[in-house]
C-alpha positions as CSV (number, residue, x, y, z in Angstrom):
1,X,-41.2,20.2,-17.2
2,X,-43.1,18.3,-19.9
3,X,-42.7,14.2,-19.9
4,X,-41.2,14.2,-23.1
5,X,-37.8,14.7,-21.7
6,X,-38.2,12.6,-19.1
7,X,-39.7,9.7,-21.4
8,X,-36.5,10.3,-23.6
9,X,-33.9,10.2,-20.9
10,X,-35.9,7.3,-19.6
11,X,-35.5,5.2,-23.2
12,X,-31.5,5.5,-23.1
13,X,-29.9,2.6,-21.3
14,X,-27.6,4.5,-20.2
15,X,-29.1,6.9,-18.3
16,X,-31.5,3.9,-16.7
17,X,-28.1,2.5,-15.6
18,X,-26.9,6.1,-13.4
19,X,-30.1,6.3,-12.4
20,X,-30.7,2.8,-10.8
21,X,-26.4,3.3,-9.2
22,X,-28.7,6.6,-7.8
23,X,-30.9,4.7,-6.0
24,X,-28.3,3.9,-3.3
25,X,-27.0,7.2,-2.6
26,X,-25.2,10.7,-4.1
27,X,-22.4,10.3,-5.7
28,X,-19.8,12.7,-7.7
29,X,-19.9,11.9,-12.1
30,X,-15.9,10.2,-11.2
31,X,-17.6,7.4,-9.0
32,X,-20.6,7.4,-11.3
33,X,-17.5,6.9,-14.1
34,X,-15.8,4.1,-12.1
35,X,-19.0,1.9,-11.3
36,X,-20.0,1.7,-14.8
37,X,-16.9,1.5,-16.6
38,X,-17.7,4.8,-18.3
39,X,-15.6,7.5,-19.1
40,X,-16.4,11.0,-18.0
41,X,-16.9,12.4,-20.6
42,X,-20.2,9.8,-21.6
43,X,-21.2,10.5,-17.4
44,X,-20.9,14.1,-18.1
45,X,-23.2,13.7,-21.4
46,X,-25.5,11.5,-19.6
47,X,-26.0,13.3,-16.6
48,X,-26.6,16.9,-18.4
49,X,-29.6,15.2,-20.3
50,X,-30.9,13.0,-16.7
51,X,-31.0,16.7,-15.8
52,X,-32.6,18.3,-18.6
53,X,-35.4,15.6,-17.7
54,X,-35.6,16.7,-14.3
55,X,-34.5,13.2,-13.1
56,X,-31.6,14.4,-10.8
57,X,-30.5,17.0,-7.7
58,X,-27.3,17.9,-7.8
59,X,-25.3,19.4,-4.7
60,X,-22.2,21.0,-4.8
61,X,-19.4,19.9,-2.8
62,X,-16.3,22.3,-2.8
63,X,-15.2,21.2,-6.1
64,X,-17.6,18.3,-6.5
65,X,-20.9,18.4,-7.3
66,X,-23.1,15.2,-6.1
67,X,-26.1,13.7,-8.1
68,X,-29.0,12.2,-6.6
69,X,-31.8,10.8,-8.2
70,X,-34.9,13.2,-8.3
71,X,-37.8,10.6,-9.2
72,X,-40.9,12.7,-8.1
73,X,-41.5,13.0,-12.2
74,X,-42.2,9.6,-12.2
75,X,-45.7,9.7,-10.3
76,X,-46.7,12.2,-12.8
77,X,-45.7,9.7,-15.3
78,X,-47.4,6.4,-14.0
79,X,-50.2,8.7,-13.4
80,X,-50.3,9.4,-17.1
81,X,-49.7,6.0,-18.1
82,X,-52.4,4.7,-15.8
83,X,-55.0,6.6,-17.0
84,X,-54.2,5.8,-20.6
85,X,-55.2,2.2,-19.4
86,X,-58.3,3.3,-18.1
87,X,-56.9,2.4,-14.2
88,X,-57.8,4.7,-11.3
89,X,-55.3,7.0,-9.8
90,X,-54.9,7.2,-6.0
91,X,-55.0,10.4,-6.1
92,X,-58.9,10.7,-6.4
């Protein structure tokens, strides 16, 4: 998965929004829905792309399915960032 879609999904408010809800659990795209004052089909459209980015887990749930936030892309990410501004990784 390239950083491109992540950096994308990561630009849209939106998406930053179900993410950071995420943070504090699983939950099904109808509670995501209801906490932001979304309708489903918007969730539904954000949640596809949060995928596409490799941002989130999902697990099914009889008829639900669950989102989590995946954020190991991230590391890669600050990784990247840092050594575009010449700071050491930890990883050395």
């Amino acid at each position: 998965m390239g950083l491109q879609k992540t950096i994308a999904a990561l630009a849209n408010e939106e998406n930053r929004k179900i993410l950071e809800l995420l943070q504090s659990g699983p939950l099904a795209a109808g509670a995501i829905a209801r906490k932001l004052q979304m309708s489903p089909a918007a969730v539904s459209y954000h949640l596809a792309k949060l995928k596409q980015a490799g941002l989130l887990y999902e697990t099914r749930r009889g008829n639900f399915i669950d989102y989590e936030a995946d954020l190991t892309l991230l590391d890669e990410l600050v990784a990247w960032v840092s050594g575009l501004k010449g700071e050491e990784s930890d990883e050395t």
